[in-house]
PDB file with SEQRES, HELIX, SHEET and CRYST1 records, atoms N, CA, C and O in Angstrom:
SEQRES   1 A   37  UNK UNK UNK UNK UNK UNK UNK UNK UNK UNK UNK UNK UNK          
SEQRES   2 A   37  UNK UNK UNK UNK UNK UNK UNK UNK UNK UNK UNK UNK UNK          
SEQRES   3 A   37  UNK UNK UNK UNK UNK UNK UNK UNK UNK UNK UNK                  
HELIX    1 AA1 UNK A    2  UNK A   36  1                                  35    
CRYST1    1.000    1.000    1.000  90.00  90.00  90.00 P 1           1          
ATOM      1  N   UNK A   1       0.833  -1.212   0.000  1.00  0.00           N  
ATOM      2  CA  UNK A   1       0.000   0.000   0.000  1.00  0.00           C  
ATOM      3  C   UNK A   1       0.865   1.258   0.000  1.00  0.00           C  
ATOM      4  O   UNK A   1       0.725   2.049  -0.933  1.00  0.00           O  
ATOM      5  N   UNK A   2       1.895   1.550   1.131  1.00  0.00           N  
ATOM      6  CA  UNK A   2       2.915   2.136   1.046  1.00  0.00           C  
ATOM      7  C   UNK A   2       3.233   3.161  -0.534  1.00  0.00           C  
ATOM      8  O   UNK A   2       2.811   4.118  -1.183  1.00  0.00           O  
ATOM      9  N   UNK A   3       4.450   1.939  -0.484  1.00  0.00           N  
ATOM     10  CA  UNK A   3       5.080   1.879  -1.673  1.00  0.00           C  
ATOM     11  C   UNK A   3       4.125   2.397  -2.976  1.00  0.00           C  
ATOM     12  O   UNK A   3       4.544   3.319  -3.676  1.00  0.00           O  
ATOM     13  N   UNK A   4       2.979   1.835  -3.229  1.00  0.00           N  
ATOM     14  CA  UNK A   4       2.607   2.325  -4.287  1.00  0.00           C  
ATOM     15  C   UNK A   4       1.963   3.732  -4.436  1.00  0.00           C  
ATOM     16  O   UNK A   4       1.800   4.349  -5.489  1.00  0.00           O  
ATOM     17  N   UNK A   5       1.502   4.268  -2.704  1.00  0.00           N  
ATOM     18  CA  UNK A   5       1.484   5.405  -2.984  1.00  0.00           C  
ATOM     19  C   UNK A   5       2.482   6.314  -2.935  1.00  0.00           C  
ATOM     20  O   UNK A   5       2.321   7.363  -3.558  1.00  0.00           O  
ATOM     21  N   UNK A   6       3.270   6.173  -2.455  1.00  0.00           N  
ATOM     22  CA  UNK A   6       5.091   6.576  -3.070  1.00  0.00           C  
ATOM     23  C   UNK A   6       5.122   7.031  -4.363  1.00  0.00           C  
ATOM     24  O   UNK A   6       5.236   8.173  -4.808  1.00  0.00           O  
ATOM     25  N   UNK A   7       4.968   5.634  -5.064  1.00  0.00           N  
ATOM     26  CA  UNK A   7       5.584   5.479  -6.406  1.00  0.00           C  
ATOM     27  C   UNK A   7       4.187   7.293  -7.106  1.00  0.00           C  
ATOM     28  O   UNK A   7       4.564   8.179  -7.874  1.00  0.00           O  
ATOM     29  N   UNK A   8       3.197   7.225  -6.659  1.00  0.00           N  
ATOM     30  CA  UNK A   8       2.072   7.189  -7.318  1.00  0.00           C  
ATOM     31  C   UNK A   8       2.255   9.269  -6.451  1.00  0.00           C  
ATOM     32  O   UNK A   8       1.631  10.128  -7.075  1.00  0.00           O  
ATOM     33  N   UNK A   9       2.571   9.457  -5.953  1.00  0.00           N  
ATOM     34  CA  UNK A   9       3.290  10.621  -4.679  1.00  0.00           C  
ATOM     35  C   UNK A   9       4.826  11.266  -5.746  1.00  0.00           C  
ATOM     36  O   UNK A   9       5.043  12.403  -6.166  1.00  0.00           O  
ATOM     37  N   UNK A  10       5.500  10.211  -5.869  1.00  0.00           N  
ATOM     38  CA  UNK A  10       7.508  10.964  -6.778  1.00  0.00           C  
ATOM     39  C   UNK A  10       6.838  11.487  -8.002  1.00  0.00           C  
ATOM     40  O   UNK A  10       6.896  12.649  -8.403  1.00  0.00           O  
ATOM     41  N   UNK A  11       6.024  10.231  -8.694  1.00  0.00           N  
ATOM     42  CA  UNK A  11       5.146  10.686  -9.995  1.00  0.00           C  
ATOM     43  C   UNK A  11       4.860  12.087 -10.108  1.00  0.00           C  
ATOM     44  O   UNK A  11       5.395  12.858 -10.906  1.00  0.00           O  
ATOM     45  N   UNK A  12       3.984  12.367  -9.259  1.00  0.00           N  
ATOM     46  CA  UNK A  12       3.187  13.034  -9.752  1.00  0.00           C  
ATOM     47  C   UNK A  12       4.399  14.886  -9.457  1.00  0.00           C  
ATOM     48  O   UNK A  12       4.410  16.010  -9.960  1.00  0.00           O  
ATOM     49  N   UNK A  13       5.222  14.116  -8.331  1.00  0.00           N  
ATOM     50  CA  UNK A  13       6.083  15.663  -8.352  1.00  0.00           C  
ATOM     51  C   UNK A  13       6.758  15.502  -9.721  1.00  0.00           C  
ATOM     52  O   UNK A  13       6.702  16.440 -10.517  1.00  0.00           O  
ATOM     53  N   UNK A  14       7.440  14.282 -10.060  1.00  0.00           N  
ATOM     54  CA  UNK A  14       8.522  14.498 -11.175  1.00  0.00           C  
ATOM     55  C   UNK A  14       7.212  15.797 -12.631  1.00  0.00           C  
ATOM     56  O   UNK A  14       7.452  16.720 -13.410  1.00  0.00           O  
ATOM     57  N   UNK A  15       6.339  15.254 -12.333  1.00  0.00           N  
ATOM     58  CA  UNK A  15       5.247  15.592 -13.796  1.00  0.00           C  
ATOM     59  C   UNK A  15       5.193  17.332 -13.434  1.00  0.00           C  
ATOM     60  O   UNK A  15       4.827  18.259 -14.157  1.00  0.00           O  
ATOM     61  N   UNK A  16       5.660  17.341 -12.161  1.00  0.00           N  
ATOM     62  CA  UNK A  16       4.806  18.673 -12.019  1.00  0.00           C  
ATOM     63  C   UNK A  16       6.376  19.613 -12.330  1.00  0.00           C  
ATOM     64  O   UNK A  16       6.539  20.687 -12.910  1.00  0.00           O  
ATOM     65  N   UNK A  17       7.128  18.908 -11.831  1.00  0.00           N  
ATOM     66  CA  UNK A  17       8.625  19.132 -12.357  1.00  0.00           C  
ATOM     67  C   UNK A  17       9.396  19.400 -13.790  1.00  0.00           C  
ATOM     68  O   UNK A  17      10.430  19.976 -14.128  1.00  0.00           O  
ATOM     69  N   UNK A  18       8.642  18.880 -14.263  1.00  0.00           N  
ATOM     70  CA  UNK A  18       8.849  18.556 -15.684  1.00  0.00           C  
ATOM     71  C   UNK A  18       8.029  19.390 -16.600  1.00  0.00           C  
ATOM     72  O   UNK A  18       8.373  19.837 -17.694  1.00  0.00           O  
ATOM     73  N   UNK A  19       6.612  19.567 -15.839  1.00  0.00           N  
ATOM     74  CA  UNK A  19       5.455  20.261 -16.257  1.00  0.00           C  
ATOM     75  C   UNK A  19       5.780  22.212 -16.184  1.00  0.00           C  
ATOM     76  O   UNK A  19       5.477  23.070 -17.012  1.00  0.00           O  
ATOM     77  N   UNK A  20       6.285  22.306 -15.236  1.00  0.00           N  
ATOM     78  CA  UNK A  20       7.293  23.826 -14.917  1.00  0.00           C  
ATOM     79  C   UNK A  20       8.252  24.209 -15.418  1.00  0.00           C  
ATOM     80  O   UNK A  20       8.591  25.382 -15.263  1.00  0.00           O  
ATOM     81  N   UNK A  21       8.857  23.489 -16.043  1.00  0.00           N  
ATOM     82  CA  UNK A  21      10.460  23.422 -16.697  1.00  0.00           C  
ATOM     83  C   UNK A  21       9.792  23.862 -18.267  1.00  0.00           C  
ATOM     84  O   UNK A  21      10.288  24.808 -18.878  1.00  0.00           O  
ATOM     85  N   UNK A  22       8.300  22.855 -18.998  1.00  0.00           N  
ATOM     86  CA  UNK A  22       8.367  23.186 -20.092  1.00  0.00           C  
ATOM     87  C   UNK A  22       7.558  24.151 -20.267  1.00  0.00           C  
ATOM     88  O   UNK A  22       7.397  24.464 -21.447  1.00  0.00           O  
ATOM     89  N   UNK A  23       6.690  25.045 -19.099  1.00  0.00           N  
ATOM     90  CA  UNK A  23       6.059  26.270 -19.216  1.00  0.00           C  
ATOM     91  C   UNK A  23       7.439  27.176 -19.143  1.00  0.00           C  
ATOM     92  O   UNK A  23       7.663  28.062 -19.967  1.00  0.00           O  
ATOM     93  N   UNK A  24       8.005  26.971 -18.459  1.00  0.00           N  
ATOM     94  CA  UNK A  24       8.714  28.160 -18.269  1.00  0.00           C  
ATOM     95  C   UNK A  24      10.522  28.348 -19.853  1.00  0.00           C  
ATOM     96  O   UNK A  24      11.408  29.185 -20.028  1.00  0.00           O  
ATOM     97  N   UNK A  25      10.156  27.128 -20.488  1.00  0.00           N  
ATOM     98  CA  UNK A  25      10.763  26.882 -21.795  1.00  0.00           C  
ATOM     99  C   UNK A  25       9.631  27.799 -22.540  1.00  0.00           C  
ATOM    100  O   UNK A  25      10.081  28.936 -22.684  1.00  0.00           O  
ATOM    101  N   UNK A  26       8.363  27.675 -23.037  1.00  0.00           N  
ATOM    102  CA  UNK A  26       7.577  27.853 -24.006  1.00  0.00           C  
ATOM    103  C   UNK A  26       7.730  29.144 -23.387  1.00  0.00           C  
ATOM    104  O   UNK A  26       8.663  29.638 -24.020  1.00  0.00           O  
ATOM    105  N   UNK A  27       7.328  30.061 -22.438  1.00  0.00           N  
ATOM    106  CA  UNK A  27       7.461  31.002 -21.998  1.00  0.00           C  
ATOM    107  C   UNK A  27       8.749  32.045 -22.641  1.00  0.00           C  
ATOM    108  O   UNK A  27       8.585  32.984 -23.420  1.00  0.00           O  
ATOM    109  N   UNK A  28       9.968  31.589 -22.091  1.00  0.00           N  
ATOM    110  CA  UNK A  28      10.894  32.147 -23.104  1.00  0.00           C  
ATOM    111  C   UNK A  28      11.249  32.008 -24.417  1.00  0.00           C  
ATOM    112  O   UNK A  28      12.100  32.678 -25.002  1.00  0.00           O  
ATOM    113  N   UNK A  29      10.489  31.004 -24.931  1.00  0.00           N  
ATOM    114  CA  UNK A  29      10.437  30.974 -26.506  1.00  0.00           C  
ATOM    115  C   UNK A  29       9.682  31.682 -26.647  1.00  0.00           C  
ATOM    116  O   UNK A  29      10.231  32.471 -27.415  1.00  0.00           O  
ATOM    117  N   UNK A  30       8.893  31.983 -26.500  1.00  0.00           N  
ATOM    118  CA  UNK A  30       7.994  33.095 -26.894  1.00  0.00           C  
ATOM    119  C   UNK A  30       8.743  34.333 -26.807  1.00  0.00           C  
ATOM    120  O   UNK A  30       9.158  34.868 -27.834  1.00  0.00           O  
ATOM    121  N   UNK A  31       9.010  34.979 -25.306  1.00  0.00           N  
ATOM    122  CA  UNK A  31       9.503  35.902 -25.293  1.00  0.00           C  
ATOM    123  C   UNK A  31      10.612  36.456 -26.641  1.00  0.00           C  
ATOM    124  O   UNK A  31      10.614  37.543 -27.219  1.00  0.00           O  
ATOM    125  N   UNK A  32      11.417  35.366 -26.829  1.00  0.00           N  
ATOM    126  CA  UNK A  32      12.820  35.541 -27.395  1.00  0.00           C  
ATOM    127  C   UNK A  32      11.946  35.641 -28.961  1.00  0.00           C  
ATOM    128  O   UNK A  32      12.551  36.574 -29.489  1.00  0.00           O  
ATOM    129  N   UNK A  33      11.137  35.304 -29.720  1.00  0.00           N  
ATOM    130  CA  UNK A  33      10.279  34.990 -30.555  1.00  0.00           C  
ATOM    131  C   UNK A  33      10.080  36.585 -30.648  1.00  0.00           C  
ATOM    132  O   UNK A  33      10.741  37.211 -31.476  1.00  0.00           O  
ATOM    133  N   UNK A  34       9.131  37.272 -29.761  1.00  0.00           N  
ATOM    134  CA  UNK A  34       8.797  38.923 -29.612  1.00  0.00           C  
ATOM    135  C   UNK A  34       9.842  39.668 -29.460  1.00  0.00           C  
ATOM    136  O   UNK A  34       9.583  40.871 -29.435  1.00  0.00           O  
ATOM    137  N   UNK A  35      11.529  39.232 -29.289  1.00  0.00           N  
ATOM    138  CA  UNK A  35      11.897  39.722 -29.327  1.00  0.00           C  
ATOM    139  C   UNK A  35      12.551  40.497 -30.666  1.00  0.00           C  
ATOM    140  O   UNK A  35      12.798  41.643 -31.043  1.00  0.00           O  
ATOM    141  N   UNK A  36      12.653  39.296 -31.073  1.00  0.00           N  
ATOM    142  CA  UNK A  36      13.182  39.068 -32.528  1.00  0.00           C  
ATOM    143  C   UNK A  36      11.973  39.762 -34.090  1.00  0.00           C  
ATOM    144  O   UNK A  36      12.300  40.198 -35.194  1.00  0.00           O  
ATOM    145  N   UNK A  37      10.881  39.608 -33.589  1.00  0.00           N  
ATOM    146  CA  UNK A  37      10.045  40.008 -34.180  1.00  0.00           C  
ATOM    147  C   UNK A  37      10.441  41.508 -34.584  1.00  0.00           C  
ATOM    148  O   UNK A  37       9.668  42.190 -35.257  1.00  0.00           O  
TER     149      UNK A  37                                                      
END                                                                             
C-alpha cells in the first residue's frame, strides 16, 4: 500500500517538475520569438 502510494506521490512531483520546466521553456520561446520580431 505504502510503496505504491510513493511510487504514485515521486510521480506526480517528477510531472509537475517537468510540467514547470516546459512552461517556463515555451514562456521564453515566446519571449525571445517577440523579441526578434
Amino acid at each position: 500500500m505504502m510503496s505504491k502510494i510513493h511510487k504514485i506521490f515521486f510521480n506526480n512531483i517528477k510531472k509537475s517538475i517537468y510540467g514547470s520546466k516546459n512552461k517556463y521553456f515555451i514562456t521564453l520561446k515566446m519571449l525571445i520569438n517577440n523579441l526578434f520580431i
